[in-house]
DRENTORKOL-3810 file (N, C-alpha, C; in nm, 4 decimals):
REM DRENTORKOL-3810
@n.u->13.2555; n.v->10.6468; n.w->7.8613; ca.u->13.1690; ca.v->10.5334; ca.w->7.8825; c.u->13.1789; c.v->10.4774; c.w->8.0233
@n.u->13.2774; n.v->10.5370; n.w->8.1011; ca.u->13.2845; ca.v->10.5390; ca.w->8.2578; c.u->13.1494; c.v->10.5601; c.w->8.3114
@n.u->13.1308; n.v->10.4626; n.w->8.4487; ca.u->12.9655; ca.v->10.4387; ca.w->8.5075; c.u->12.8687; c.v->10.4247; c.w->8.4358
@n.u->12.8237; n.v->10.3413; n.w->8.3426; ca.u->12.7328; ca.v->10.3225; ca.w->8.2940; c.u->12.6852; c.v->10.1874; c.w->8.3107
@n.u->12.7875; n.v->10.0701; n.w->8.3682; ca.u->12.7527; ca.v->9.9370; ca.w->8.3445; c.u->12.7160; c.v->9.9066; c.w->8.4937
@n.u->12.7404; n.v->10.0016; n.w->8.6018; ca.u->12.6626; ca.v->9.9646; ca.w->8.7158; c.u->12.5026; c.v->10.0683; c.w->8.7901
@n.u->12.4649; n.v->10.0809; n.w->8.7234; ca.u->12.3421; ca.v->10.1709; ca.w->8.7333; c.u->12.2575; c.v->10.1023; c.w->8.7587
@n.u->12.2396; n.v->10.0010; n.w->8.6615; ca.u->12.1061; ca.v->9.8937; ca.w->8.6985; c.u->12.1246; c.v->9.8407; c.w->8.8720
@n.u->12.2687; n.v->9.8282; n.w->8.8478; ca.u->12.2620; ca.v->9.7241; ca.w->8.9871; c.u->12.2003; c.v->9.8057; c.w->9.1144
@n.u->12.2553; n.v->9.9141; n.w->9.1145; ca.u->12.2333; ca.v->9.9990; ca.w->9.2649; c.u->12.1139; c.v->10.0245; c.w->9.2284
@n.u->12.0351; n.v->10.0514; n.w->9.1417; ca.u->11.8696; ca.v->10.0310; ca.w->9.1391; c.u->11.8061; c.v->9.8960; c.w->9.1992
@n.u->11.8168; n.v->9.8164; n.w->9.1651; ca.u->11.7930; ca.v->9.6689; ca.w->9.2013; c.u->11.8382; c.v->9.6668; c.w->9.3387
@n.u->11.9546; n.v->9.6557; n.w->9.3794; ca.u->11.9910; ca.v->9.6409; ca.w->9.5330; c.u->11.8737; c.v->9.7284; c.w->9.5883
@n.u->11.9031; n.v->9.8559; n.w->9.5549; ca.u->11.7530; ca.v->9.9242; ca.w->9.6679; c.u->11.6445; c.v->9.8756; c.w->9.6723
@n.u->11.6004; n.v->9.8292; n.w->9.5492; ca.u->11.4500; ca.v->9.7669; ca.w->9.5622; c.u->11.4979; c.v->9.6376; c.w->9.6399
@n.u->11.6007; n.v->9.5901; n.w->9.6536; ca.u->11.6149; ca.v->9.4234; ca.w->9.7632; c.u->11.5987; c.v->9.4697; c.w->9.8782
@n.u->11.6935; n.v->9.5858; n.w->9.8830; ca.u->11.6722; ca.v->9.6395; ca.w->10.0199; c.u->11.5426; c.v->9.7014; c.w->10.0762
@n.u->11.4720; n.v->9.7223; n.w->10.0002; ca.u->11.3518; ca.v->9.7681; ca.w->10.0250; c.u->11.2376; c.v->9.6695; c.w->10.0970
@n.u->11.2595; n.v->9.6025; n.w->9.9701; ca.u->11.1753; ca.v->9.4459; ca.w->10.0280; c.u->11.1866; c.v->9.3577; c.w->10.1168
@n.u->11.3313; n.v->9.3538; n.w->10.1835; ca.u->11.3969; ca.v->9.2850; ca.w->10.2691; c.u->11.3010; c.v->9.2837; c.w->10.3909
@n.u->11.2855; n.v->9.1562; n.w->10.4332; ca.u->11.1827; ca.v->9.1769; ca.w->10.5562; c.u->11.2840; c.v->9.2762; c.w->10.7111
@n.u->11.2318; n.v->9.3485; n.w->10.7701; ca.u->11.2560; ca.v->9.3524; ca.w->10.8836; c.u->11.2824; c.v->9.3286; c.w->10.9939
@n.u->11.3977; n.v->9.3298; n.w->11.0645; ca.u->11.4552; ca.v->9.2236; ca.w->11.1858; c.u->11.3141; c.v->9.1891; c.w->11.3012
@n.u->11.2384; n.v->9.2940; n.w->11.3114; ca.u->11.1610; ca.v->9.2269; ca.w->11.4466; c.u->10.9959; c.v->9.1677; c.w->11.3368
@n.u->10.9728; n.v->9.1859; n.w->11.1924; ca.u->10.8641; ca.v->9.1277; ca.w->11.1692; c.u->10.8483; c.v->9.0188; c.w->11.0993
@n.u->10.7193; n.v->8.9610; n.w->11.0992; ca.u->10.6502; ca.v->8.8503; ca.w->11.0503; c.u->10.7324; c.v->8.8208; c.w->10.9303
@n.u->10.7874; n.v->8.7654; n.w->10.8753; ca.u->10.8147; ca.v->8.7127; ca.w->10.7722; c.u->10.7223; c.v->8.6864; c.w->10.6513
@n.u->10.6234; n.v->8.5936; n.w->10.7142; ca.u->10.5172; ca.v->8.5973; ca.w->10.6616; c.u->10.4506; c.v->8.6881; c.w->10.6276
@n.u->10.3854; n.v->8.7594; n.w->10.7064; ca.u->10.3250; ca.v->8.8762; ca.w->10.6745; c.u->10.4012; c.v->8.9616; c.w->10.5794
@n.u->10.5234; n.v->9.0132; n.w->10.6273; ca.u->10.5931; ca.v->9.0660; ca.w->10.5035; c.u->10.5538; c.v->9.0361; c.w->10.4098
@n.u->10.5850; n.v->8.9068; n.w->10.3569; ca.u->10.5758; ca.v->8.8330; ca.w->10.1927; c.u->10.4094; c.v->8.9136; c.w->10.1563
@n.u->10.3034; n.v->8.8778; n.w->10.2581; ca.u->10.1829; ca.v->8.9120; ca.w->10.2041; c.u->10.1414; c.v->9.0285; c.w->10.1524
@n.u->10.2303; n.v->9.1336; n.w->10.2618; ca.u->10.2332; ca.v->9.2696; ca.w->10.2006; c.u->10.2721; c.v->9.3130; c.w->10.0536
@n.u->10.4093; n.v->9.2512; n.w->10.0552; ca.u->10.4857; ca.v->9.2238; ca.w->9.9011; c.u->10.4085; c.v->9.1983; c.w->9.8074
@n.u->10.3320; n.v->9.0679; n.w->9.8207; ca.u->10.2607; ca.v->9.0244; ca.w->9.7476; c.u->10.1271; c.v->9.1032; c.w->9.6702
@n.u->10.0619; n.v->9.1313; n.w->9.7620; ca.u->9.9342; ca.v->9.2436; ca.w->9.7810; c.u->9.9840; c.v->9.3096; c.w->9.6709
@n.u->10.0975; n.v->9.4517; n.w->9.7210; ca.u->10.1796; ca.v->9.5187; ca.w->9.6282; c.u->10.1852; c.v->9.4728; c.w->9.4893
@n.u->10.2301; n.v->9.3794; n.w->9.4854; ca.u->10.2831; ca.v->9.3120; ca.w->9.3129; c.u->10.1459; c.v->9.3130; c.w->9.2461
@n.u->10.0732; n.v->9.2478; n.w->9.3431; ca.u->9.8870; ca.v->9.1970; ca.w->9.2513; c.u->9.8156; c.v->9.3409; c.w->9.2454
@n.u->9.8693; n.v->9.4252; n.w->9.2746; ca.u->9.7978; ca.v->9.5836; ca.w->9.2701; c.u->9.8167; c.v->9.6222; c.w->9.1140
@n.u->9.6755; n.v->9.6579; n.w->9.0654; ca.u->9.6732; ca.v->9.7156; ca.w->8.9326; c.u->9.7043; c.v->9.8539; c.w->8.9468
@n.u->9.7996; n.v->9.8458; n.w->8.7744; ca.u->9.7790; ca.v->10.0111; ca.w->8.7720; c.u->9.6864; c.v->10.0986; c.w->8.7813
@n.u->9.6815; n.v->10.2203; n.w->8.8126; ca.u->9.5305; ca.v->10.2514; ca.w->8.7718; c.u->9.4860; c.v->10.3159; c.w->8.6197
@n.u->9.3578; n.v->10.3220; n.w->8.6181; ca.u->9.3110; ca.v->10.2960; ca.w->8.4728; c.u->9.2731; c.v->10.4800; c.w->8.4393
@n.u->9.3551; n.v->10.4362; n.w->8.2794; ca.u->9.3630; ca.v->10.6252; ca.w->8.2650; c.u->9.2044; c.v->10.6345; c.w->8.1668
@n.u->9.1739; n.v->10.7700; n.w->8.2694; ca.u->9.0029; ca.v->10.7840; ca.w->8.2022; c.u->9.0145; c.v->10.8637; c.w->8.1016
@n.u->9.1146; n.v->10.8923; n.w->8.0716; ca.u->9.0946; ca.v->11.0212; ca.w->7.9116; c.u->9.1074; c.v->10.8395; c.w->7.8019
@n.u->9.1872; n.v->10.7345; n.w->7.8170; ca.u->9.2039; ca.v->10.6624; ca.w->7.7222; c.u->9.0553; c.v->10.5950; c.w->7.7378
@n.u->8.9558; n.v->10.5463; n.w->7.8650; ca.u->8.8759; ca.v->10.4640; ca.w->7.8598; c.u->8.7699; c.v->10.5422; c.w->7.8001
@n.u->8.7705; n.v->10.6628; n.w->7.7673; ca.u->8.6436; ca.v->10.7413; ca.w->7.7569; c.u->8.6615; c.v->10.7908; c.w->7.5611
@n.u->8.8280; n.v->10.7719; n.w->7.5526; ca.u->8.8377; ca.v->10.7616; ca.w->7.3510; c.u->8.8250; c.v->10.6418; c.w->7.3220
@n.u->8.8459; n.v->10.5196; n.w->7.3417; ca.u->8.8623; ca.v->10.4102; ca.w->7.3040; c.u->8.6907; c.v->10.3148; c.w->7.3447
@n.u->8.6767; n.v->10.3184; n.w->7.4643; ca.u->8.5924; ca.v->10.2231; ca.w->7.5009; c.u->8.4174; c.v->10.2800; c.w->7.5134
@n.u->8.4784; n.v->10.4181; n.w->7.5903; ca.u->8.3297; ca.v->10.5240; ca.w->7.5723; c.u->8.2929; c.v->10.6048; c.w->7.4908
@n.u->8.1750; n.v->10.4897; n.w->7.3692; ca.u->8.1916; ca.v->10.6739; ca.w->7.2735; c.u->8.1019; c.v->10.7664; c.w->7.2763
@n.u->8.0954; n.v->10.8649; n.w->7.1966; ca.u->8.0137; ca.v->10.9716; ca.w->7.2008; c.u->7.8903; c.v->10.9166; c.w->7.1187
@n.u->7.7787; n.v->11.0083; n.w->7.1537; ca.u->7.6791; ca.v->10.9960; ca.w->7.0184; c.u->7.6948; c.v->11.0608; c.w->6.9088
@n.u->7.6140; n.v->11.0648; n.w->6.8387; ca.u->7.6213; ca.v->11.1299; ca.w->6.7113; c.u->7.6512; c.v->11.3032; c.w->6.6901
@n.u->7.5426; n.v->11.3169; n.w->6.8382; ca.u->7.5905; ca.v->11.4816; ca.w->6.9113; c.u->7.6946; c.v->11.5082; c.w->6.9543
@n.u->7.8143; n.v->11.4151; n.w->6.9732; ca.u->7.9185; ca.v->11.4456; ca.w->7.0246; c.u->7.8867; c.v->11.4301; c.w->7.2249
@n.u->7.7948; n.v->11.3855; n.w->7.2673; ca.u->7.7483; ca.v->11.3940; ca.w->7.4085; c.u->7.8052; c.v->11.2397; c.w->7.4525
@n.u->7.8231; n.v->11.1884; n.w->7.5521; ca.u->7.8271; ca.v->11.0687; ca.w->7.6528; c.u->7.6835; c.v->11.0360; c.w->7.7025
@n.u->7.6363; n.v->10.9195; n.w->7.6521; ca.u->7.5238; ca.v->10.8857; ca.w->7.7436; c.u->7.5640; c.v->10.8857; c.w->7.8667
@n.u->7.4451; n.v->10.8512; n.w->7.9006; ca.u->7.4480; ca.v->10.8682; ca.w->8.0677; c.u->7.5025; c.v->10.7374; c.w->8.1612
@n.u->7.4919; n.v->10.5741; n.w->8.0561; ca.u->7.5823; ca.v->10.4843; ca.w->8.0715; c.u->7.7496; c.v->10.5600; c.w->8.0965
@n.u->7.7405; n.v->10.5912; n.w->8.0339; ca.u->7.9048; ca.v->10.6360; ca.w->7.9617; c.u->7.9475; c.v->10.7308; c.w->8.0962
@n.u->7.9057; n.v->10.8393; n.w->8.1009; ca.u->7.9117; ca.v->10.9189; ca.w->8.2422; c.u->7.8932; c.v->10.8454; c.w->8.3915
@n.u->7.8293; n.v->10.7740; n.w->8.3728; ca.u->7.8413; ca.v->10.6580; ca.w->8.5352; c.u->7.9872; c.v->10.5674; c.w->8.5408
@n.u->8.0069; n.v->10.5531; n.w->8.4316; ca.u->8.1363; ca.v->10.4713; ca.w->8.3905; c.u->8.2875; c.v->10.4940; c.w->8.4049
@n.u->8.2467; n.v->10.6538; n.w->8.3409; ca.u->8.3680; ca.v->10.7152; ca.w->8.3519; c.u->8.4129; c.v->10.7475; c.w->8.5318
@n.u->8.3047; n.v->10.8292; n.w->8.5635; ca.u->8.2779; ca.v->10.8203; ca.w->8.7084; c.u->8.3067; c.v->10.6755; c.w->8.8569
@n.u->8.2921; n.v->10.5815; n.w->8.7671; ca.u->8.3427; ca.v->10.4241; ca.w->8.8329; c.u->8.5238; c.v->10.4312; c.w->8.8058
@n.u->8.5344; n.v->10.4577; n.w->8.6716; ca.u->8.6604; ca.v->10.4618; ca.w->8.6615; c.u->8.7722; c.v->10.5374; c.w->8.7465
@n.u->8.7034; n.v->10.6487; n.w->8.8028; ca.u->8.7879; ca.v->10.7661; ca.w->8.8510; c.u->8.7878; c.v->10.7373; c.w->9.0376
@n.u->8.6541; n.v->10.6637; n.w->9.0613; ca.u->8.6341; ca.v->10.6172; ca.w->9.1893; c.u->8.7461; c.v->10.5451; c.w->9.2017
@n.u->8.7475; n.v->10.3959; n.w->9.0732; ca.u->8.8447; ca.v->10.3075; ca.w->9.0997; c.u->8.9925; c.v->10.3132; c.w->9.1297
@n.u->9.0093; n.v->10.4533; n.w->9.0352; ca.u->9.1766; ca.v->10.5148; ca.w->9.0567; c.u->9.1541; c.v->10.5474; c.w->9.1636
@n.u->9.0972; n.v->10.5951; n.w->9.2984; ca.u->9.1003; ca.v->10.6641; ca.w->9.4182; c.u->9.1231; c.v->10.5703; c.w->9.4986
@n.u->9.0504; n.v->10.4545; n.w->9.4742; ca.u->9.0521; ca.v->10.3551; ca.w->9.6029; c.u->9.2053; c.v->10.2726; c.w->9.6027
@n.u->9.2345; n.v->10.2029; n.w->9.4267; ca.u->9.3533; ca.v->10.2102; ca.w->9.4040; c.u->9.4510; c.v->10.2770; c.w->9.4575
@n.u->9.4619; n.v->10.4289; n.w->9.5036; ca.u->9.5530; ca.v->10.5280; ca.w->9.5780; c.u->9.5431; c.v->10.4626; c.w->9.7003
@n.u->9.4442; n.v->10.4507; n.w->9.7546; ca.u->9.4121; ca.v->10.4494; ca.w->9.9168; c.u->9.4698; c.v->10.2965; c.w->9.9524
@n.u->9.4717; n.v->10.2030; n.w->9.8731; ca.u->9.5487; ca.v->10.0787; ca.w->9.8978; c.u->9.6684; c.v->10.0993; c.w->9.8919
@n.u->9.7270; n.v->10.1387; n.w->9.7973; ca.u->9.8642; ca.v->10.1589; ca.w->9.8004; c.u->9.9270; c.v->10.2247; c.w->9.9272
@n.u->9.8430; n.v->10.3687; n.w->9.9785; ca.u->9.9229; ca.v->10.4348; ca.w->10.1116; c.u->9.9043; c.v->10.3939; c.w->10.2379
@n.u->9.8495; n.v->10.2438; n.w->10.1906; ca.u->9.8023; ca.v->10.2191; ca.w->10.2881; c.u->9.8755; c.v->10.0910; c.w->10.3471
@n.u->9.9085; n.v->10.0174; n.w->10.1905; ca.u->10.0171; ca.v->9.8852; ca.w->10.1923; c.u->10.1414; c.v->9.9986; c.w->10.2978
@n.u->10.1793; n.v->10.0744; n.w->10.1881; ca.u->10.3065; ca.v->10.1573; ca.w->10.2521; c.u->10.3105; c.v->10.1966; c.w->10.3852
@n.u->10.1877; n.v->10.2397; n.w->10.4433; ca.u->10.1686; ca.v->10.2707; ca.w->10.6000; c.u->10.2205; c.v->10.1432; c.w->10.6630
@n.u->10.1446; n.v->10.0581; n.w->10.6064; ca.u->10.1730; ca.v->9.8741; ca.w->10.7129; c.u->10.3184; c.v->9.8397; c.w->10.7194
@n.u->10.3880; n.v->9.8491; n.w->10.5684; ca.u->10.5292; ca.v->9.8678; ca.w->10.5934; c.u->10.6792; c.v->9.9294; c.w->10.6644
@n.u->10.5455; n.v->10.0559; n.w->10.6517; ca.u->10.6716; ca.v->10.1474; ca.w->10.7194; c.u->10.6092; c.v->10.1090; c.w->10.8857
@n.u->10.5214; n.v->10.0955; n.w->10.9304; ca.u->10.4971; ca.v->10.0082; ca.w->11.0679; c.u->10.5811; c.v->9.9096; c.w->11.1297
@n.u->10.5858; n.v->9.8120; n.w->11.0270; ca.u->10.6649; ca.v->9.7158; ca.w->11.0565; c.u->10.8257; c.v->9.7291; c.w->11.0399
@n.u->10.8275; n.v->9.8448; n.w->10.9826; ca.u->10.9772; ca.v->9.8784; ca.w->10.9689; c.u->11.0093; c.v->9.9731; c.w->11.0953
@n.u->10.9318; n.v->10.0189; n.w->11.1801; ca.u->10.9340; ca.v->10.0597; ca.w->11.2692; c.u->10.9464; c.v->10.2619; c.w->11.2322
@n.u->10.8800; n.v->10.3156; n.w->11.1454; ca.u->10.8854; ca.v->10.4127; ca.w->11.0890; c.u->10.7824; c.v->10.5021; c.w->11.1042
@n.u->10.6697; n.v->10.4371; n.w->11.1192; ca.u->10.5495; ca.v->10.4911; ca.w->11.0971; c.u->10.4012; c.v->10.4079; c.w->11.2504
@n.u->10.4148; n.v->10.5188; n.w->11.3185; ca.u->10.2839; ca.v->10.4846; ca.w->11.4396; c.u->10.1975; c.v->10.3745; c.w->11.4008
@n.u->10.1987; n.v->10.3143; n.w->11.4405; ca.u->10.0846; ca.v->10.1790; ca.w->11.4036; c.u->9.9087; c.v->10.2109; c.w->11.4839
@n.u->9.8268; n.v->10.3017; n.w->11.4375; ca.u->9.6991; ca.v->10.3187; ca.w->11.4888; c.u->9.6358; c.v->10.2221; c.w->11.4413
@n.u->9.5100; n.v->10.2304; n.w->11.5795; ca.u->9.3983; ca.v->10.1008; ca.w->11.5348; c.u->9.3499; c.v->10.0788; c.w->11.4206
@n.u->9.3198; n.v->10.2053; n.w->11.3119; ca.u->9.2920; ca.v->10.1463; ca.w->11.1741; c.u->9.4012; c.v->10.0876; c.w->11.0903
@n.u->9.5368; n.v->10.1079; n.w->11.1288; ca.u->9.6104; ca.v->10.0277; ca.w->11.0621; c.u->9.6640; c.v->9.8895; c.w->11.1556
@n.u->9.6672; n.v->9.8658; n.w->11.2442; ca.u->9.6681; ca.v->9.7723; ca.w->11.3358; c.u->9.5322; c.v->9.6498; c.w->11.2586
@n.u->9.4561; n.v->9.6795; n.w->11.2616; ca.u->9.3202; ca.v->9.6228; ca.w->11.1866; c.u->9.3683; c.v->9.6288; c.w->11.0645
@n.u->9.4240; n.v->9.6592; n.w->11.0059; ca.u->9.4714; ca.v->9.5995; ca.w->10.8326; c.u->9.5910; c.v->9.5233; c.w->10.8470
@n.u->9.6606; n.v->9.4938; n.w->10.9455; ca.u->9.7628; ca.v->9.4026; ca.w->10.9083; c.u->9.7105; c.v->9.2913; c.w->10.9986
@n.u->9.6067; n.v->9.3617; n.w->11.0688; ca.u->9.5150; ca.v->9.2242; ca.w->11.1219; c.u->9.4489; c.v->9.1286; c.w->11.0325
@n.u->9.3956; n.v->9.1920; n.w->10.9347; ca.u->9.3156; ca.v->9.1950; ca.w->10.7881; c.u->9.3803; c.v->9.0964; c.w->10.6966
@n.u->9.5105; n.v->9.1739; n.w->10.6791; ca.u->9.6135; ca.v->9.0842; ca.w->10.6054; c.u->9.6716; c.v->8.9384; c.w->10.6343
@n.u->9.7569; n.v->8.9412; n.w->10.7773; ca.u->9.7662; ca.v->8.8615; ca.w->10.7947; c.u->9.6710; c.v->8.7115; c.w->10.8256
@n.u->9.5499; n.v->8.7811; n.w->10.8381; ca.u->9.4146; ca.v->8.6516; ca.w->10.8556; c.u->9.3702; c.v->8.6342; c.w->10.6978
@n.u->9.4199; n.v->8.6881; n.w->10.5874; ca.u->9.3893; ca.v->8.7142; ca.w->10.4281; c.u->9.2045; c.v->8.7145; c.w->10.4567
@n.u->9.1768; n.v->8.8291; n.w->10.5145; ca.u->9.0348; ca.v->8.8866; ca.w->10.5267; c.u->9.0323; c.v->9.0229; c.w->10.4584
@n.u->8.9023; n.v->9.0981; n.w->10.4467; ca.u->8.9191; ca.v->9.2034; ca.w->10.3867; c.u->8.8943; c.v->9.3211; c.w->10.4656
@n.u->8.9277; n.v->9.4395; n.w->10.5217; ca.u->8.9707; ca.v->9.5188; ca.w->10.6133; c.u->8.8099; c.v->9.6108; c.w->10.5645
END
């Protein structure tokens, strides 16, 4: 039963350490990034929205509602991706990790003015 009662912790410390703002950045901004992060939805699984919410007809077919839908859904998981690598780009920027180019320079411009990029 040796190592079992500190596992959680060194999980947790990394995520502190993770979050920990960075010696040369915004503080602020940090938090917003953080924040952003936390308010980010999962993304939405289309095999469950398409048994549960989209049904078939009687033919077993998807209207054509249903097919635009599913199609929104799968967009939405993409853009969902593209925020996320994108929070992570700004981070690892400010962590001094990752090149800061003008399109990401313009999103933490974005951020920090809470505008939309």
């Amino acid at each position: 039963m040796t190592g079992t009662g500190g596992g959680g912790r060194s999980k947790t410390n990394r995520k502190d350490k993770e979050n920990e703002v960075p010696p040369d950045a915004d503080p602020n901004l940090w938090q917003a990034l953080l924040s952003l992060e936390d308010r980010l939805p999962e993304d939405l699984d289309v095999e469950d929205a398409a048994l549960v919410v989209l049904k078939r007809s009687r033919r077993g077919l998807h209207g054509s509602l249903t097919v635009v839908l599913l199609q929104e859904v799968s967009k939405y998981n993409t853009l969902l991706g593209a925020v996320r690598e994108v929070l992570g780009q700004l981070k690892g920027a400010l962590r001094g990790l990752v090149a800061l180019s003008p399109d990401l320079e313009n999103a933490l411009e974005c951020v920090n003015n809470n505008a939309v990029p």
